[in-house]
PASEBA-1860 file (N, C-alpha, C; in nm, 3 decimals):
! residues 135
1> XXXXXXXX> -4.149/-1.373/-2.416/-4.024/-1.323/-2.470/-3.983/-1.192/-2.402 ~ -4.067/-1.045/-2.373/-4.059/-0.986/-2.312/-4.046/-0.954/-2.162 ~ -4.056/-1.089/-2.107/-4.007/-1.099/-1.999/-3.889/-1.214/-1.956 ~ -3.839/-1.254/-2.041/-3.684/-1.326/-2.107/-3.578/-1.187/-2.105 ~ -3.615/-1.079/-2.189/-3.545/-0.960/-2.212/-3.543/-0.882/-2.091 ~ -3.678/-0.883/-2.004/-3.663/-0.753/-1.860/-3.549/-0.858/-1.793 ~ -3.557/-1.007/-1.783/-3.483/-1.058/-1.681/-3.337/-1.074/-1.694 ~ -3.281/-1.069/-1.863/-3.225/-1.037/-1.904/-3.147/-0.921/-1.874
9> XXXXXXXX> -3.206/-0.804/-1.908/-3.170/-0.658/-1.836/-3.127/-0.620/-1.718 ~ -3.215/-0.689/-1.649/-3.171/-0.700/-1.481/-3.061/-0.735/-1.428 ~ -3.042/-0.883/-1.483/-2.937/-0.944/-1.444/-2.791/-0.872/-1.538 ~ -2.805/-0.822/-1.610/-2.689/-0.746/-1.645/-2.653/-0.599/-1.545 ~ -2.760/-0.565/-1.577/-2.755/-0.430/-1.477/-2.650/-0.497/-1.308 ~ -2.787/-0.560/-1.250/-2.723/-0.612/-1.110/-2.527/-0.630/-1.124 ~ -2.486/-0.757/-1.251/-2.381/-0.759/-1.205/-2.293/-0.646/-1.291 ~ -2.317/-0.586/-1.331/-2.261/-0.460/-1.381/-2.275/-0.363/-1.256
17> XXXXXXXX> -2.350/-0.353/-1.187/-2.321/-0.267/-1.053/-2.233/-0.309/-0.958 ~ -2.260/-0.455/-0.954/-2.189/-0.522/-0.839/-2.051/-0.532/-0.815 ~ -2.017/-0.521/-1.003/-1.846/-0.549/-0.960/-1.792/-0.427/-1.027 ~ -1.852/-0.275/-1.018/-1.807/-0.188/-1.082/-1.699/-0.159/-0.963 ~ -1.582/-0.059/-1.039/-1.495/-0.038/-0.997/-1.568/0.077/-0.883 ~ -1.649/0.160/-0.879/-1.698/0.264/-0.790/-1.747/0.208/-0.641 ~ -1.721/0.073/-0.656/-1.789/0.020/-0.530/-1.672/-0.041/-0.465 ~ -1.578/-0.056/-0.499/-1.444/-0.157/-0.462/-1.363/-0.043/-0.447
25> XXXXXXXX> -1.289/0.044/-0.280/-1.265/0.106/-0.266/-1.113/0.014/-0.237 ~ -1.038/0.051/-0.271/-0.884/-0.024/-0.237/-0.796/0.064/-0.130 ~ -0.817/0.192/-0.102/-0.743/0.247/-0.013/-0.799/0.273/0.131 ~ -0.976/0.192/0.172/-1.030/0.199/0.231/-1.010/0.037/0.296 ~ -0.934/-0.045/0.282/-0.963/-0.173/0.306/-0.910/-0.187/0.505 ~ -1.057/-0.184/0.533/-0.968/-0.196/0.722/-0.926/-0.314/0.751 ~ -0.792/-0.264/0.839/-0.663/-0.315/0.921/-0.630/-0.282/1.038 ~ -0.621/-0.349/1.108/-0.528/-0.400/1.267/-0.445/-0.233/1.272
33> XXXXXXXX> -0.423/-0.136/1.301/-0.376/-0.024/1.305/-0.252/-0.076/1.416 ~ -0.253/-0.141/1.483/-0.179/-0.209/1.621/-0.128/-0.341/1.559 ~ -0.113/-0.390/1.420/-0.069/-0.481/1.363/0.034/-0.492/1.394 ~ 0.169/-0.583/1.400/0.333/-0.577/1.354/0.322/-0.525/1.186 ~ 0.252/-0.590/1.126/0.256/-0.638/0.938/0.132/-0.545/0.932 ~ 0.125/-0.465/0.754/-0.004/-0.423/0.768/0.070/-0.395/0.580 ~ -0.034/-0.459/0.551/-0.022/-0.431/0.399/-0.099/-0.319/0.345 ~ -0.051/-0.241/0.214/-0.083/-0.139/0.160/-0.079/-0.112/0.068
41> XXXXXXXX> -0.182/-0.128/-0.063/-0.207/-0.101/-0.201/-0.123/0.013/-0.281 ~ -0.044/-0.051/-0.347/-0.029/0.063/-0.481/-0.099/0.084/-0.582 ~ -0.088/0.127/-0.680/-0.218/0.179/-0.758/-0.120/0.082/-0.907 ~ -0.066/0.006/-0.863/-0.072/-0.090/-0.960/-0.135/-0.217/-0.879 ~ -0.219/-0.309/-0.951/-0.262/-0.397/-0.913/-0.240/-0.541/-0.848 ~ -0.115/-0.531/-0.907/0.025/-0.668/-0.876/0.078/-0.646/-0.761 ~ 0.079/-0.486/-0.710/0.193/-0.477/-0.611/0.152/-0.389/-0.492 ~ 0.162/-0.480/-0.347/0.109/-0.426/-0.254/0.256/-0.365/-0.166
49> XXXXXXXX> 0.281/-0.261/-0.031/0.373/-0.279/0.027/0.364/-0.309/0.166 ~ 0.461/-0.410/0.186/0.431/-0.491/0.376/0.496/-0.380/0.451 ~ 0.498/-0.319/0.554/0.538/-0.214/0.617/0.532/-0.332/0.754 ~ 0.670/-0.327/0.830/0.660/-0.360/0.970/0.667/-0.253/1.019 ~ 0.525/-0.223/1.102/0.507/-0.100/1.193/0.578/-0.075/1.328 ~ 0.679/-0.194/1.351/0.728/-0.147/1.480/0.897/-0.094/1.445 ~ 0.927/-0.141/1.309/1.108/-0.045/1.246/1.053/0.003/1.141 ~ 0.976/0.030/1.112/0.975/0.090/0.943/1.012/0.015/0.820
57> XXXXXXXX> 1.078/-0.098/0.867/1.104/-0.203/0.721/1.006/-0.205/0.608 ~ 1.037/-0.246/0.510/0.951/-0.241/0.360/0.981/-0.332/0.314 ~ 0.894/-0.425/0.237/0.874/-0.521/0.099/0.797/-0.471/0.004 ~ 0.828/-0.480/-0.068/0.711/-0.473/-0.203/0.695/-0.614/-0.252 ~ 0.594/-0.666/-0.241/0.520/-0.752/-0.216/0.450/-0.741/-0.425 ~ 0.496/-0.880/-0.464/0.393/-0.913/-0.582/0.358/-1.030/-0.572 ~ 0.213/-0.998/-0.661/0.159/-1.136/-0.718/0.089/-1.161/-0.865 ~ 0.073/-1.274/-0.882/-0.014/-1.314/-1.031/-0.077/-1.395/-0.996
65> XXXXXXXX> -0.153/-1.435/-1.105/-0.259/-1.547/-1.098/-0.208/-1.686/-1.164 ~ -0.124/-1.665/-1.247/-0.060/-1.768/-1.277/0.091/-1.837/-1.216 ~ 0.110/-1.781/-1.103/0.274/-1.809/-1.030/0.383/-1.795/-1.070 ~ 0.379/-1.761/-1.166/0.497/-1.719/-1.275/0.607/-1.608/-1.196 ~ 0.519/-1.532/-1.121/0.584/-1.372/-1.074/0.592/-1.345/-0.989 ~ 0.571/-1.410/-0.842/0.530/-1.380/-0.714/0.629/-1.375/-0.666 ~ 0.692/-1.232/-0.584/0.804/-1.191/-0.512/0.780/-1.133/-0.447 ~ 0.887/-1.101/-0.331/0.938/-0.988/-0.235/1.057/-0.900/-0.262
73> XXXXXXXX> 1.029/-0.782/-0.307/1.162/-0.720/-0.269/1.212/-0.616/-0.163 ~ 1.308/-0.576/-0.116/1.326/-0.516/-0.032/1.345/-0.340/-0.091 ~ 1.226/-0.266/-0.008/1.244/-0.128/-0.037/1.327/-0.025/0.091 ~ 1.344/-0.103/0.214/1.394/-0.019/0.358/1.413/-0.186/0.452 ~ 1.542/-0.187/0.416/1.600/-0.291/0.514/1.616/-0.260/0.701 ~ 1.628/-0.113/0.707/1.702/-0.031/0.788/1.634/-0.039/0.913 ~ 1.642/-0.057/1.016/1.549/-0.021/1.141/1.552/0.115/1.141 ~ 1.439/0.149/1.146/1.416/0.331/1.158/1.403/0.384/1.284
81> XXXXXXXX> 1.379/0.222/1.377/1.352/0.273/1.536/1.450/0.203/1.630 ~ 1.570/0.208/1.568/1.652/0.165/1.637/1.674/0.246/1.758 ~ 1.694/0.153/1.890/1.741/0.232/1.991/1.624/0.282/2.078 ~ 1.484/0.285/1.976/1.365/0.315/2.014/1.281/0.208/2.087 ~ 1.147/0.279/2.174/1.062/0.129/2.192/0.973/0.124/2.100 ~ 0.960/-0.072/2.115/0.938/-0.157/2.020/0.799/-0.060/2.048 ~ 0.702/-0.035/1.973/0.553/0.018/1.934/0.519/-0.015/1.847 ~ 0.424/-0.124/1.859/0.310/-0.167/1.710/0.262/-0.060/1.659
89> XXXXXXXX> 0.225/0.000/1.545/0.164/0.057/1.488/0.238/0.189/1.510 ~ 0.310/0.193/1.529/0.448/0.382/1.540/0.435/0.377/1.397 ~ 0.480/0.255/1.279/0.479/0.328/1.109/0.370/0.330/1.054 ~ 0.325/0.408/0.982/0.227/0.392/0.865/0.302/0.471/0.725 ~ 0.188/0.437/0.676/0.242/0.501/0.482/0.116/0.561/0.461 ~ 0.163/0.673/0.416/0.024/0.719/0.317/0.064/0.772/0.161 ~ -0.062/0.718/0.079/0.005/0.716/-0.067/-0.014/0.894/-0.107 ~ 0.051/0.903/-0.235/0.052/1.041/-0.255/-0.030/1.006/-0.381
97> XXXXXXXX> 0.016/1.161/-0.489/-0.049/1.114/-0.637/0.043/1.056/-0.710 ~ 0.168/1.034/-0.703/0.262/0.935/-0.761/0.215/0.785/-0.705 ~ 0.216/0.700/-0.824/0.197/0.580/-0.772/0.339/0.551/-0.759 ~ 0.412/0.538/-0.728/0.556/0.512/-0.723/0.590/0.552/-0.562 ~ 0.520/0.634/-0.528/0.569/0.712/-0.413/0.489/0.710/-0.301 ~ 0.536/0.683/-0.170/0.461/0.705/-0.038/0.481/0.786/0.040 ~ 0.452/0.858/0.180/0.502/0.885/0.301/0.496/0.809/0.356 ~ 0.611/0.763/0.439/0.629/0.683/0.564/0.668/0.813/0.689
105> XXXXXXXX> 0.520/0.751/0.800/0.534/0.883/0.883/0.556/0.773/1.012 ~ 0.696/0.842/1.129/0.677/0.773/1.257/0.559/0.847/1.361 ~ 0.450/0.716/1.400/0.354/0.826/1.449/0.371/0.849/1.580 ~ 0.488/0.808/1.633/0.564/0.834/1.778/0.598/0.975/1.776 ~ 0.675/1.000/1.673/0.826/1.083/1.705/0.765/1.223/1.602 ~ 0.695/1.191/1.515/0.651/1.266/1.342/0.784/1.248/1.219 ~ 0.824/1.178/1.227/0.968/1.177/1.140/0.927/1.125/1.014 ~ 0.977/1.142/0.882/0.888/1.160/0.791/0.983/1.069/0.653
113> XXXXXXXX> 0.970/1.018/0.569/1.065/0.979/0.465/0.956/0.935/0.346 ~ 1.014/1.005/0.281/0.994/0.951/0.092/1.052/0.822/0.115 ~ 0.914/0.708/0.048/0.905/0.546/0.004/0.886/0.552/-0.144 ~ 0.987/0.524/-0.230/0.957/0.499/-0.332/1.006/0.386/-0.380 ~ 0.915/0.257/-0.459/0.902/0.162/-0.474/0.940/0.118/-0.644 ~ 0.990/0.017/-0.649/0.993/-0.009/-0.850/1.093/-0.099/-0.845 ~ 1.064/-0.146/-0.982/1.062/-0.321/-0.986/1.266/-0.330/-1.017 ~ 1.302/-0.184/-1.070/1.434/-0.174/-1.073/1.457/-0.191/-0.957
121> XXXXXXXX> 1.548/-0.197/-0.891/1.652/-0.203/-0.753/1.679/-0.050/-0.711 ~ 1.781/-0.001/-0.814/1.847/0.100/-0.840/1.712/0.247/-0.778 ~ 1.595/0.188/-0.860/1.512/0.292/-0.846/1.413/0.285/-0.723 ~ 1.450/0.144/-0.636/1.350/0.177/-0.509/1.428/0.220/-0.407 ~ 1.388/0.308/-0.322/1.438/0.363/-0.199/1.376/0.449/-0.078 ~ 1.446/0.505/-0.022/1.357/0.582/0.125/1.457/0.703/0.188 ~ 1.398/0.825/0.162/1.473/0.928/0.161/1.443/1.008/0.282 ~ 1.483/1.044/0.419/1.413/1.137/0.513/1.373/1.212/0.452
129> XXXXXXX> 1.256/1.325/0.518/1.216/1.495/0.458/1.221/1.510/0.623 ~ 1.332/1.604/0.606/1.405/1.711/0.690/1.340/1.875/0.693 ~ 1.348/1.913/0.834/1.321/2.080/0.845/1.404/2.103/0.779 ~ 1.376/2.222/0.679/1.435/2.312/0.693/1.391/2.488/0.699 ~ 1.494/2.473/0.774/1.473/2.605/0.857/1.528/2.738/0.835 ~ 1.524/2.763/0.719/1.586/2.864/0.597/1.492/2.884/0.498 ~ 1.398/2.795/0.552/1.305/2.804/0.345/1.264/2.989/0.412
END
C-alpha cells in the first residue's frame, strides 16, 4: 500500500511539474527572424498577431477549440514600406506591459508605431511615435 501512495506521489508531482505554467515560456517561442509571416503572442490566450515583416501589415489572429470563433481581423492594412525595399524581417513587434499594446519597430530605418489590438474595430489601431524635439 505504501508503495501504491510513493507511486502515487510521484506521478502527481512529475505531471504537476511538467505542465506548470513556469516551464511554458510563450514570449520565448523561436522563429524564422527572416520569415515574410511571423506570429506573436498576446497575453490573452485566444489571440495571437501575424505581422508581415516585409510592410508592416497586421492581423489579429483568433482561435478556439470548439470553431465557434476563429477569425482574422485587420489591425494595419497600410504598407509601412512603401516605396521601400522589399526586406524579410525589416518588422518586428515587441510587447509592452499593456496587453493590448505593442511596438512595431522598422529594423531598417528605426521608425517606430504604437500596435494596439481589440476585438472592437473602433479600438484597434497603429499610431507612429515621432521625435520630438522640444521635449
Amino acid at each position: 500500500m505504501a508503495k501504491k501512495i510513493i507511486m502515487l506521489f510521484i506521478c502527481i508531482w512529475i505531471t504537476t511539474f511538467a505542465f506548470s505554467d513556469e516551464n511554458y515560456d510563450i514570449t520565448n517561442i523561436s522563429q524564422n527572424p527572416e520569415a515574410t509571416f511571423r506570429l506573436f503572442p498576446t497575453n490573452n490566450m485566444w489571440t495571437f498577431l501575424q505581422l508581415n515583416t516585409i510592410t508592416g501589415q497586421i492581423k489579429q489572429l483568433h482561435f478556439d477549440t470548439s470553431g465557434d470563433s476563429r477569425l482574422k481581423l485587420i489591425v494595419n492594412d497600410e504598407n509601412l514600406a512603401k516605396n521601400l525595399p522589399n526586406l524579410k524581417g525589416r518588422f518586428t513587434l515587441y510587447p509592452t506591459q499593456n496587453m493590448y499594446n505593442f511596438i512595431l519597430l522598422d529594423q531598417d530605418n528605426g521608425r517606430t508605431w504604437q500596435v494596439q489590438w481589440s476585438f472592437e474595430k473602433e479600438n484597434r489601431m497603429i499610431l507612429p511615435i515621432e521625435l520630438f524635439a522640444n521635449f
